[in-house]
C-alpha positions, 0 to 999 in steps of 0.5 A: 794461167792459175788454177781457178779453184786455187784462185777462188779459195784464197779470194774466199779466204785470203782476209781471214787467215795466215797464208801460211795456214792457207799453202799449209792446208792446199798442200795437204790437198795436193796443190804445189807451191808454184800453183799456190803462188801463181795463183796468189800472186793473180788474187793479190794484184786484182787492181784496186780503185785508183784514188782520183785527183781533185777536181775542179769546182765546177766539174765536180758540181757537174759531176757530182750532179750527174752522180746524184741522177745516175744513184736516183734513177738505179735506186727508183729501179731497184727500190733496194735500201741502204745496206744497214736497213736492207733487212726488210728487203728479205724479212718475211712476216714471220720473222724470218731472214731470206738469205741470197742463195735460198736460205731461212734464219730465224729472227729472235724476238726483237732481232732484225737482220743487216746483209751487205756483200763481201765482194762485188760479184755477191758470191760471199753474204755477209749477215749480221743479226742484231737487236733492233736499233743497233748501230752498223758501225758496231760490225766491225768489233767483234770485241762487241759481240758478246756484249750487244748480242751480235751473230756474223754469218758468212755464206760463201761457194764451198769447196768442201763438197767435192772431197768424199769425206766433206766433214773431215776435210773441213775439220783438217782445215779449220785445225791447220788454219787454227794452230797456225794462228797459235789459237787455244780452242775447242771443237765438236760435232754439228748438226742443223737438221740434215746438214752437219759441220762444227762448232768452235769455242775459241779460248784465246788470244780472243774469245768467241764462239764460231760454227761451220756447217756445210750446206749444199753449195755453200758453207755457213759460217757463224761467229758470235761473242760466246755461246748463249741462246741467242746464238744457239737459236739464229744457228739452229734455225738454218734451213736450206730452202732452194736445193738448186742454189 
């Protein structure tokens, strides 16, 4: 049986960095190879959705009716909105964003915000905070963030806290993770009121500018197109509002 802890790391992290850059830093933890390919050989055969054959014209009418009532009564019980307008879902009057696990950004003057899940279970939000009106589609380009103003934030289960020293062993991590991508960048001390972590300018190959910080259970991670105010002022808003999450 993998090791748990081993298995929710790399589904955590599996899409964002090199496994290389992944073994690497467990290694420095103190994880064997054999428990880091036991437990990616588990996470890479999570089976994925089986791609179904073309049904007849009558059945998929059928079907796609009885679809069409299943998505219509869940919707009448959630009354939750499609992902790209799910903002005034958890947007206060203020101007505040509510994120799942007991958080608060604050929204810039004319910004609104987009959150959807990165996994079924929704351990992992994934926030994008954008100028009203802006198109989802433009989400997955993070060549345009700078130009349209976009902030990512990720907020997942941290593994970070159970170390003595949290701040140092995310430090170690992001410079494995980063030179293993052969990435030219700088780094400095953050912190958001009592909650520490870093902030990264990236050089090249692709330039950005990304902040970690460690928050009780979770750790946020922020991404943007350069380091402007807009930036600063979604980043230094985070504030934890459920010490229980």
């Amino acid at each position: 049986m993998p090791n748990p802890d081993v298995v929710a790391y790399l589904r955590q992290f599996i899409n964002k960095f090199p496994v290389d850059g992944l073994r690497k830093q467990l290694h420095s933890e103190g994880v064997s190879d054999s428990d880091f390919d036991e437990a990616l050989k588990f996470v890479l055969k999570t089976p994925l959705p089986k791609e179904r054959k073309p049904a007849k014209a009558g059945t998929l009418l059928i079907v796609g009716g009885v679809i069409l009532v299943v998505v219509a009564v869940v919707l009448a019980i959630l009354r939750q909105p499609q992902p790209a307008e799910e903002s005034g879902r958890q947007q206060t009057e203020e101007g505040a964003y509510l994120g799942a696990s007991g958080y608060v950004i604050r929204l810039p003057e004319g910004y609104t915000a987009y959150p959807s899940f990165k996994d079924r279970s929704k351990t992992i939000e994934v926030v994008h905070f954008a100028k009203r009106g802006t198109d989802p589609s433009h989400f997955v380009n993070e060549g345009l963030f700078g130009q349209l103003g976009i902030v990512r934030l990720e907020v997942s289960p941290s593994r970070f806290l159970d170390n003595p020293h949290p701040v140092d062993s995310l430090n170690k991590f992001i410079d494995t993770v980063m030179q293993s991508r052969g990435e030219t960048f700088n780094k400095k001390p953050l912190q958001v009121t009592s909650l520490k972590g870093l902030q990264l300018t990236v050089e090249s190959p692709f330039q950005r500018t990304e902040a970690y910080i460690l928050g009780e259970k979770v750790l946020y991670m922020f991404s943007a197109g350069q380091d402007d105010e807009i930036f600063r002022e979604i980043v230094m808003s985070l504030r934890e509002t459920d010490a229980s999450m």
